[in-house]
ROSE-4610 file (N, C-alpha, C; in Angstrom, 1 decimal, always signed):
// ROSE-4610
residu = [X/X/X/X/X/X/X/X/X/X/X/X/X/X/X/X/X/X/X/X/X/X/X/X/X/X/X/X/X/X/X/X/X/X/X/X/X/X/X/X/X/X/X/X/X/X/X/X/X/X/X/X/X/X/X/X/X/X/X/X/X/X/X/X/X/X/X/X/X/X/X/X/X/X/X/X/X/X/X/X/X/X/X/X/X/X/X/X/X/X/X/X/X/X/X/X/X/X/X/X/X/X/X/X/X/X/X/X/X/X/X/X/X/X/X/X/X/X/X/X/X/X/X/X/X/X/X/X/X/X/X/X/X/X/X/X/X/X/X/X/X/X/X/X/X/X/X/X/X/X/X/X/X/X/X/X/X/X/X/X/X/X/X/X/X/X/X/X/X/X/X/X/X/X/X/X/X/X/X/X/X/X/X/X/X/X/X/X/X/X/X/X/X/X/X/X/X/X/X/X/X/X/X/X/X/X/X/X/X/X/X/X/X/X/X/X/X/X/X/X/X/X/X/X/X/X/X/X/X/X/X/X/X/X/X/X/X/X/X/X/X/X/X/X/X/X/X/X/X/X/X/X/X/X/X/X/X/X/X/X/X/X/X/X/X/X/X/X/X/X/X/X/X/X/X/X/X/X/X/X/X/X/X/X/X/X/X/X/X/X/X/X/X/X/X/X/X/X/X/X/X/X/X/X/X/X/X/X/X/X/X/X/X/X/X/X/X/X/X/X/X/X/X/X/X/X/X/X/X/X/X/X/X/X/X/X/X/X/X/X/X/X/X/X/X/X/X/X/X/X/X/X/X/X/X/X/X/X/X/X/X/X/X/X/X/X/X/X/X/X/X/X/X/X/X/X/X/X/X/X/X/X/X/X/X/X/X/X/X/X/X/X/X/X/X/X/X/X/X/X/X/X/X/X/X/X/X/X/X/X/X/X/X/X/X/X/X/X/X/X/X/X/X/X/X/X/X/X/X/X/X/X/X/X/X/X/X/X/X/X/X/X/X/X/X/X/X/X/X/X/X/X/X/X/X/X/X/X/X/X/X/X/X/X/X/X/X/X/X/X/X/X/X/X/X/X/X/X/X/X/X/X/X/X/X/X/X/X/X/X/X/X/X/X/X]
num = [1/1/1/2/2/2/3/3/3/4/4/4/5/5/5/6/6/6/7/7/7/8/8/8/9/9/9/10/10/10/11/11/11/12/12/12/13/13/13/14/14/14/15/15/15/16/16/16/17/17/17/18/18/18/19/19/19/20/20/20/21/21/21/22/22/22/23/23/23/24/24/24/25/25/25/26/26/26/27/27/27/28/28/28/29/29/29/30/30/30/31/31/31/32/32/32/33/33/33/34/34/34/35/35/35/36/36/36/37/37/37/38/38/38/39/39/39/40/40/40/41/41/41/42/42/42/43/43/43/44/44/44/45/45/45/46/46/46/47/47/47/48/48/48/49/49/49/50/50/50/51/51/51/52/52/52/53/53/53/54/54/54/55/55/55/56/56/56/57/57/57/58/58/58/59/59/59/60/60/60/61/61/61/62/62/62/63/63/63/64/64/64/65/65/65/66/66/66/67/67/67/68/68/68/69/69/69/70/70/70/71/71/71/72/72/72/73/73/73/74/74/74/75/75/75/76/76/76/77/77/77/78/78/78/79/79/79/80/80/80/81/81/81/82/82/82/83/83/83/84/84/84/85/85/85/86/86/86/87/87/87/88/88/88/89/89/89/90/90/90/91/91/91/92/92/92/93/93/93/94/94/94/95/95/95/96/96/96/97/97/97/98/98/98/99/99/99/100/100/100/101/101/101/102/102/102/103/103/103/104/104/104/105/105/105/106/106/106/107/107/107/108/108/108/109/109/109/110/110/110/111/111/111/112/112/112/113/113/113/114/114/114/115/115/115/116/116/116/117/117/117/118/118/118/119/119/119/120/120/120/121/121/121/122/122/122/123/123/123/124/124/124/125/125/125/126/126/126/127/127/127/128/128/128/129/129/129/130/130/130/131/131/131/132/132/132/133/133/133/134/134/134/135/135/135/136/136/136/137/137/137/138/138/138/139/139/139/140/140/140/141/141/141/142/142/142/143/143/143/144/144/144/145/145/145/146/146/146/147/147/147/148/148/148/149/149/149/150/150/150/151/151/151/152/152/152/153/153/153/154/154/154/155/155/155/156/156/156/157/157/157/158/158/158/159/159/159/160/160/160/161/161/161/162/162/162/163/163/163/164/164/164/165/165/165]
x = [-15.7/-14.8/-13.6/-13.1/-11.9/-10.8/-9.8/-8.6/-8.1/-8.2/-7.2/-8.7/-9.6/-10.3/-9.5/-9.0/-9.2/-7.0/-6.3/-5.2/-5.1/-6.4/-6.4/-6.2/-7.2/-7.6/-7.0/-6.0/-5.1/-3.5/-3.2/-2.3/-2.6/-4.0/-4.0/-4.4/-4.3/-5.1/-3.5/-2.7/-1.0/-0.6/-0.7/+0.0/-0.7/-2.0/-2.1/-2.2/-1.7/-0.8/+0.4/+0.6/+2.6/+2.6/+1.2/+1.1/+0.7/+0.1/-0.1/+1.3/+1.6/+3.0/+3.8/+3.9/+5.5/+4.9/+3.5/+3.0/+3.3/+3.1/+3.2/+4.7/+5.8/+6.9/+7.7/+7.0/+7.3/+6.9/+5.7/+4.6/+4.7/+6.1/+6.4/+6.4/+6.9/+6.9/+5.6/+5.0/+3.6/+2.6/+3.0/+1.2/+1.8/+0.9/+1.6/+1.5/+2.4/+2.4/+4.1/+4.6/+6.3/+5.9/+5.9/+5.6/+6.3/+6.8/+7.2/+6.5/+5.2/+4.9/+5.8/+6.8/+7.4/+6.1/+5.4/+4.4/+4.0/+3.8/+3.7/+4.3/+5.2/+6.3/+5.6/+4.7/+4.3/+3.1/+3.2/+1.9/+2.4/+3.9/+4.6/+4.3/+3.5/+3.2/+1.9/+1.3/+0.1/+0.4/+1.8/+2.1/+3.0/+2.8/+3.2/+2.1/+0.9/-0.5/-1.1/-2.1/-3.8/-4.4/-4.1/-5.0/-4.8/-3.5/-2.6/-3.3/-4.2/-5.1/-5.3/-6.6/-7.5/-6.2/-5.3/-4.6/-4.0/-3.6/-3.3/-4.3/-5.4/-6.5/-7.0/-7.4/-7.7/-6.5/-5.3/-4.0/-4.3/-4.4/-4.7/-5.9/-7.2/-7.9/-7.5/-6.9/-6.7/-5.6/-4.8/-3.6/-3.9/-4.9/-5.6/-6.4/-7.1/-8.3/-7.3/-6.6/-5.5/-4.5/-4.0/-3.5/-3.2/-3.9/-4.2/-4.4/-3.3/-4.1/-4.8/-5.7/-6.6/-8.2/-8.0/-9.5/-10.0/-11.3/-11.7/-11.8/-11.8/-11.6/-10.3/-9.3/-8.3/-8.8/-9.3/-10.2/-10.5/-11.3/-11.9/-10.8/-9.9/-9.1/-7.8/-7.7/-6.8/-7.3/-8.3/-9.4/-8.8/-9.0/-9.4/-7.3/-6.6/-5.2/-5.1/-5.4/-4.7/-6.0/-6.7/-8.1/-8.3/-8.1/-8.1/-7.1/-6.0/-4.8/-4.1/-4.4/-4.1/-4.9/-6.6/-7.7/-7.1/-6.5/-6.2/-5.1/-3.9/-3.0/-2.9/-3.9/-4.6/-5.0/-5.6/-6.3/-5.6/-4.9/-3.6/-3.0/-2.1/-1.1/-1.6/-3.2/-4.0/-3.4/-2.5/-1.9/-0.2/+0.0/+1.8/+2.1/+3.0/+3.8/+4.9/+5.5/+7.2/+7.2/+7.7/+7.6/+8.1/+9.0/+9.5/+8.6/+7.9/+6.7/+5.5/+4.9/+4.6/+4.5/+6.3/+5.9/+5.9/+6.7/+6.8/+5.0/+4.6/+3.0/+2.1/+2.2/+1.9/+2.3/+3.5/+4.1/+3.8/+3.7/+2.8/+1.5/+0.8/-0.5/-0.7/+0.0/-0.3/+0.4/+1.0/+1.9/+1.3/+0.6/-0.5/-1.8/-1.8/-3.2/-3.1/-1.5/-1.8/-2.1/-3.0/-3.4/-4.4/-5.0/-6.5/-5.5/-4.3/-4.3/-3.5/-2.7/-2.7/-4.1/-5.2/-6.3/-7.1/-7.0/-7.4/-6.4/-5.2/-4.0/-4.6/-4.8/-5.0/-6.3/-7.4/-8.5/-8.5/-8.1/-8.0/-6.7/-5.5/-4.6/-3.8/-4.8/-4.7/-2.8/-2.7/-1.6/-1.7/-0.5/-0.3/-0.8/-1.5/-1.9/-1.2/-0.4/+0.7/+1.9/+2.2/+3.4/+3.4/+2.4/+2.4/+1.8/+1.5/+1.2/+2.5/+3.1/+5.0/+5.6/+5.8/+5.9/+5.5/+4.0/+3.7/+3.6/+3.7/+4.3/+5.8/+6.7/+8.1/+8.4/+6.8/+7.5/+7.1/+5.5/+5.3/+6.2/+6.7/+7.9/+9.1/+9.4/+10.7/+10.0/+9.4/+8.3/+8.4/+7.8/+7.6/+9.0/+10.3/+11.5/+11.6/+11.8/+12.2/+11.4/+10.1/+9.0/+9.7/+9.9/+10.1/+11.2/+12.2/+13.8/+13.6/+13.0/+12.7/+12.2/+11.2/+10.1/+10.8/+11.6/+12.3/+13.1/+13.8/+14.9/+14.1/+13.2/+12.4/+11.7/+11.1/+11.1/+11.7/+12.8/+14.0/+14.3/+13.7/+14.0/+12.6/+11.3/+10.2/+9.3/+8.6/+7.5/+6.6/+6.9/+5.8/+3.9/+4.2/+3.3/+2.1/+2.9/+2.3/+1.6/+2.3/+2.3/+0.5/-0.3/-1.3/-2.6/-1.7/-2.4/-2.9]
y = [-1.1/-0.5/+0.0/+1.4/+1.9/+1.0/+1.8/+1.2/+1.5/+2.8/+3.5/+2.5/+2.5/+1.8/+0.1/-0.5/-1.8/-1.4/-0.7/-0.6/-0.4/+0.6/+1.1/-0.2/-1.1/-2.1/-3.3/-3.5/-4.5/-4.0/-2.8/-2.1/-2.1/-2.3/-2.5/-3.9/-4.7/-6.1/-7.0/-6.4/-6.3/-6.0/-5.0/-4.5/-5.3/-5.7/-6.5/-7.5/-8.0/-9.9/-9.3/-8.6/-8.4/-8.2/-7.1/-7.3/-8.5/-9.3/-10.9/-11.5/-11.5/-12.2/-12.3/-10.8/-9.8/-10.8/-10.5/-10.8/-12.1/-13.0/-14.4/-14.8/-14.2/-14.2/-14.1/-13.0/-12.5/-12.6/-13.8/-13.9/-14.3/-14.7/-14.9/-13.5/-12.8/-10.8/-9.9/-10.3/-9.8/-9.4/-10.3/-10.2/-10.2/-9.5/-9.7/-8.5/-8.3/-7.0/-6.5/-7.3/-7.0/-7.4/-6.4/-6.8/-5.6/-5.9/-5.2/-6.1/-5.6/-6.2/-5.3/-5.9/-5.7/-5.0/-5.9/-5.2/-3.9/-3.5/-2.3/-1.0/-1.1/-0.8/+0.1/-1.1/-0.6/+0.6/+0.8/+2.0/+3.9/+3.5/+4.5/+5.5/+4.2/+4.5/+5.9/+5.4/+6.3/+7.8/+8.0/+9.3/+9.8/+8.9/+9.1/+9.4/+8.8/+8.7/+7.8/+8.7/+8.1/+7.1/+7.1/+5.7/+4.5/+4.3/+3.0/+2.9/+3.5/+3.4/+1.6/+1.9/+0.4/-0.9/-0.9/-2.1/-2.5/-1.1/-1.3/-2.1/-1.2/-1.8/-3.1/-3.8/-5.1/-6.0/-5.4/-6.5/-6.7/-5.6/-6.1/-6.9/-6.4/-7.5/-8.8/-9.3/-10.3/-11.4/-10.1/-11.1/-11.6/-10.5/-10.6/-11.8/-12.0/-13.0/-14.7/-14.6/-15.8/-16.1/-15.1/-15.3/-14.8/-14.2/-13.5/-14.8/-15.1/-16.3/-15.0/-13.8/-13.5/-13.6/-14.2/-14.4/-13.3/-13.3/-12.0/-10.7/-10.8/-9.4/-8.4/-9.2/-8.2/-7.9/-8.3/-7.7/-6.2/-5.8/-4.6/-3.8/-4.6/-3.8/-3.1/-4.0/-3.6/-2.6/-2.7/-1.4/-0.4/-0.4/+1.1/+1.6/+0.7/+1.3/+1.8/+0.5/+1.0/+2.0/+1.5/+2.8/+4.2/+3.9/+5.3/+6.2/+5.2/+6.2/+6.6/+6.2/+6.1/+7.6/+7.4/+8.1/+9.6/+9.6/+11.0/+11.3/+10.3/+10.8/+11.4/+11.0/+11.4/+13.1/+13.0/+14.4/+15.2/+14.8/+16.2/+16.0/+15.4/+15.4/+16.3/+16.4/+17.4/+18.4/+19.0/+20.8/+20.4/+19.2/+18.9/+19.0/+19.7/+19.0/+17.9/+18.7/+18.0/+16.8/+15.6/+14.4/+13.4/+14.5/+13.8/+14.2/+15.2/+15.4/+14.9/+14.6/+13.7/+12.0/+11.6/+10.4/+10.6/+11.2/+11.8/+11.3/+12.5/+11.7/+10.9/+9.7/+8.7/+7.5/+8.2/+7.1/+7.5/+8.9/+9.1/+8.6/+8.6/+8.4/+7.2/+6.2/+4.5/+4.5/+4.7/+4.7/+4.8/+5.8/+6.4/+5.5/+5.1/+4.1/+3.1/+2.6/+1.5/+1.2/+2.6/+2.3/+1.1/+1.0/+0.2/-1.3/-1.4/-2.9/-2.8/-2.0/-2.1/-2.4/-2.5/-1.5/-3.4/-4.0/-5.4/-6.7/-6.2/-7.0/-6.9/-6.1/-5.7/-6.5/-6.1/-7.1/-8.5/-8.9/-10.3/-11.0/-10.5/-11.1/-10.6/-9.5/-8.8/-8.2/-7.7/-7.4/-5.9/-5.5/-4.1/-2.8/-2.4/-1.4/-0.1/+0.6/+1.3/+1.1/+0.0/-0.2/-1.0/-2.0/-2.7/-1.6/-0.9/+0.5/+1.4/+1.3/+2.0/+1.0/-0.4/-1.1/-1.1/-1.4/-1.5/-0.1/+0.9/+2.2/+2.2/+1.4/+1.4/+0.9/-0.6/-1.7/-1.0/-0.1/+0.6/+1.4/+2.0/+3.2/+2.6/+1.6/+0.7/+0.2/-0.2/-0.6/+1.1/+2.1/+3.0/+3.4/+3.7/+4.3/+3.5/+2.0/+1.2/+1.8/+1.5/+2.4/+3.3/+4.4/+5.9/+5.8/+4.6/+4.8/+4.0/+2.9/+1.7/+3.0/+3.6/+4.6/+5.1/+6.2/+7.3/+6.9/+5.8/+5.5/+4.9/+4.6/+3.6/+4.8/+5.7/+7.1/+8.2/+7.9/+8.3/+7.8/+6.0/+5.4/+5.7/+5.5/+5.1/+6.4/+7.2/+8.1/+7.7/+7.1/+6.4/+7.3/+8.7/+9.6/+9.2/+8.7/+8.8/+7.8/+6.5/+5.3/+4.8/+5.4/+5.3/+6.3/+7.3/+8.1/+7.8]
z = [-25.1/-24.1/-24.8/-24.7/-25.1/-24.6/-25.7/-25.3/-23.9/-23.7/-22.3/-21.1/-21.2/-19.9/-19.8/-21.1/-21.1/-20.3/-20.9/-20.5/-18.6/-18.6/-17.0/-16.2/-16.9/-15.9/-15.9/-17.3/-17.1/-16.5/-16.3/-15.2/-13.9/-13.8/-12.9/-12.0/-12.5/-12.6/-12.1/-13.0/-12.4/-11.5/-11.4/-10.1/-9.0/-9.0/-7.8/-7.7/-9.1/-8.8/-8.2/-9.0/-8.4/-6.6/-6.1/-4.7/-4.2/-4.7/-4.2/-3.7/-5.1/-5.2/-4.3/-4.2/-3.3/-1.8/-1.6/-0.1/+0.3/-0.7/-0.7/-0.3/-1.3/-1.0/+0.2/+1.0/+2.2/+3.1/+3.3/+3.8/+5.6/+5.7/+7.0/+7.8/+6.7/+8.0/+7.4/+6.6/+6.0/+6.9/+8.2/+8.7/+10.1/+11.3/+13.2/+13.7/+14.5/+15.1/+14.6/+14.8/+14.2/+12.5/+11.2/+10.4/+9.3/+8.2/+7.0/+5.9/+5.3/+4.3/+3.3/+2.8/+1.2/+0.3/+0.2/-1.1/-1.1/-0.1/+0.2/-0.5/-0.7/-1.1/-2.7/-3.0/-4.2/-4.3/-3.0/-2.9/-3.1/-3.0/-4.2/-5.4/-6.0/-7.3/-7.5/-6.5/-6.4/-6.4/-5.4/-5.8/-7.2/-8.1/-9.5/-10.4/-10.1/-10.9/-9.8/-9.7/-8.6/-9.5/-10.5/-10.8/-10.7/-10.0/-9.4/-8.4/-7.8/-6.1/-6.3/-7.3/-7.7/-7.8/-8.0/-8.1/-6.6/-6.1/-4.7/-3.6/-3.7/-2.9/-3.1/-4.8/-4.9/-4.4/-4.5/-4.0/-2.7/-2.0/-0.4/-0.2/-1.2/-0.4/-1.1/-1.7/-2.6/-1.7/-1.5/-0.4/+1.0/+1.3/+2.8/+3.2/+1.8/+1.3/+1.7/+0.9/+0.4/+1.6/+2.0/+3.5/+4.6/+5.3/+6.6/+7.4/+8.2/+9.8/+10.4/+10.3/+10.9/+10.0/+9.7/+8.4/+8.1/+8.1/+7.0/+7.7/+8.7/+9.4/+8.8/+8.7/+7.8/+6.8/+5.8/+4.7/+4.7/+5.5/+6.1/+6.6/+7.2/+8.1/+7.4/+6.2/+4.8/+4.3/+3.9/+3.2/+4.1/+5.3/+5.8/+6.0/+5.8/+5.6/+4.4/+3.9/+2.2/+1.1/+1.6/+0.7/+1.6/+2.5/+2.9/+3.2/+3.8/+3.2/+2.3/+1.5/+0.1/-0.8/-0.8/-1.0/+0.0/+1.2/+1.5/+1.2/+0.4/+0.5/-1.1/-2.4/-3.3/-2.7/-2.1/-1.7/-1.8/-0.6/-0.1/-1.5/-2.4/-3.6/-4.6/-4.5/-5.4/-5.7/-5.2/-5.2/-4.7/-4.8/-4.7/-6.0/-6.1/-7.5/-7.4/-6.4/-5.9/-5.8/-6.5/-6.7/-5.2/-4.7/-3.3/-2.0/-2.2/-1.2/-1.5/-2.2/-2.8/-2.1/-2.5/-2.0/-0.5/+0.0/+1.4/+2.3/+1.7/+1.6/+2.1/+0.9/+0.5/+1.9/+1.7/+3.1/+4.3/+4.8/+6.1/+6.0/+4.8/+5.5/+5.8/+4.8/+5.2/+6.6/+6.5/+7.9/+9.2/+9.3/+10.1/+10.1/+9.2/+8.9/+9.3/+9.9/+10.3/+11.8/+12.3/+13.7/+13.5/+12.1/+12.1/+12.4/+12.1/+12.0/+13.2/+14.4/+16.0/+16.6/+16.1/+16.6/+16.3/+15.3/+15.1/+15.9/+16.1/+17.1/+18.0/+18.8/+20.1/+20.4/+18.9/+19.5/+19.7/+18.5/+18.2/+19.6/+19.3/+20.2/+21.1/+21.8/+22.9/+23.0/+21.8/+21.5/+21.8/+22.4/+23.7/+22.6/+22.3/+21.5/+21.3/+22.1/+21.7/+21.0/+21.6/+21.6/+19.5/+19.4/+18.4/+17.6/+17.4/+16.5/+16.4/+16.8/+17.0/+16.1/+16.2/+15.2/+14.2/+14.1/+12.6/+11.5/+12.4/+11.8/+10.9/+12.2/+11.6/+10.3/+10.1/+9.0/+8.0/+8.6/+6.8/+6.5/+7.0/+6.5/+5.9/+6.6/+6.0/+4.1/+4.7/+2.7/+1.8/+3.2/+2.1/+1.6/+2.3/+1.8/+0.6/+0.9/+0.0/-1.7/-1.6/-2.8/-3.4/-2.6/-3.2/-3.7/-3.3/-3.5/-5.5/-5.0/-6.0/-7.3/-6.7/-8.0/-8.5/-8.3/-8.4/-9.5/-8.9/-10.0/-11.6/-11.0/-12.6/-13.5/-12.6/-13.1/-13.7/-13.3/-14.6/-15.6/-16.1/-17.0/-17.5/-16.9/-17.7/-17.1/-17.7/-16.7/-16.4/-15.0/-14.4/-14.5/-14.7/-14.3/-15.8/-16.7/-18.6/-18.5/-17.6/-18.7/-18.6/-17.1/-17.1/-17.9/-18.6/-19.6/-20.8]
């Protein structure tokens, strides 16, 4: 195995302890219908370099696995936030340059994605399906400002865009 595969994968093997971690820490507003998971925050990164996807995604199922009071149904329901909005928000960034539209992005799509997890409330604890999707919209965006604000500045110290090169 190369160096740059064995680097990819311990960058990324990181990043989703550090999303474990963050979720664990925070774990009381992490999960519901009123909800700001913090870790989130770190899905930022993606619009710096796409190959930060795989750390993001195993963090969620990893944290989902470890503590979701909805069992494994979040699993799945993580995937289809964070892998797929993520995977389109990769898409569209294909022909961005602008590092602020970009994250701009990144944060609509999770944001938007989180109808799947209004969409598992509503089943599981008959929680009001508009309304808790208006929410859990709001917490991802509060995670994502926080990201882009957090990135930006670390990006000026370190090129977040290389360090996966």
């Amino acid at each position: 195995m190369s160096g740059n595969k064995i680097r990819f994968m311990v960058i990324n093997a990181a990043l989703a302890a550090i999303y474990v971690v963050i979720t664990m820490m925070f774990s009381s507003f992490s999960f519901g219908a009123i909800q700001v998971r913090i870790a989130t925050a770190l899905y930022q990164l993606v619009a710096f370099n796409k190959k930060y996807y795989w750390g993001m995604v195993l963090g969620v199922v990893v944290a989902n696995l470890l503590m979701s009071p909805f069992g494994l149904i979040d699993i799945p329901v993580g995937l289809g936030v964070t892998g797929l909005g993520l995977a389109i928000a990769i898409f569209i960034n294909k022909r961005i340059k602008n590092i602020n539209i970009r994250l701009l992005v990144v944060g609509l799509c999770v944001s938007l994605g989180m109808i799947f997890v209004a969409l598992e409330l509503f089943y599981i604890s008959k929680a009001p399906l508009l309304i808790t999707y208006v929410y859990l919209i709001c917490g991802q965006l509060v995670a994502q400002v926080i990201g882009a604000v957090i990135f930006k500045i670390i990006n000026k110290a370190i090129n977040l865009r290389e360090i996966m090169n």
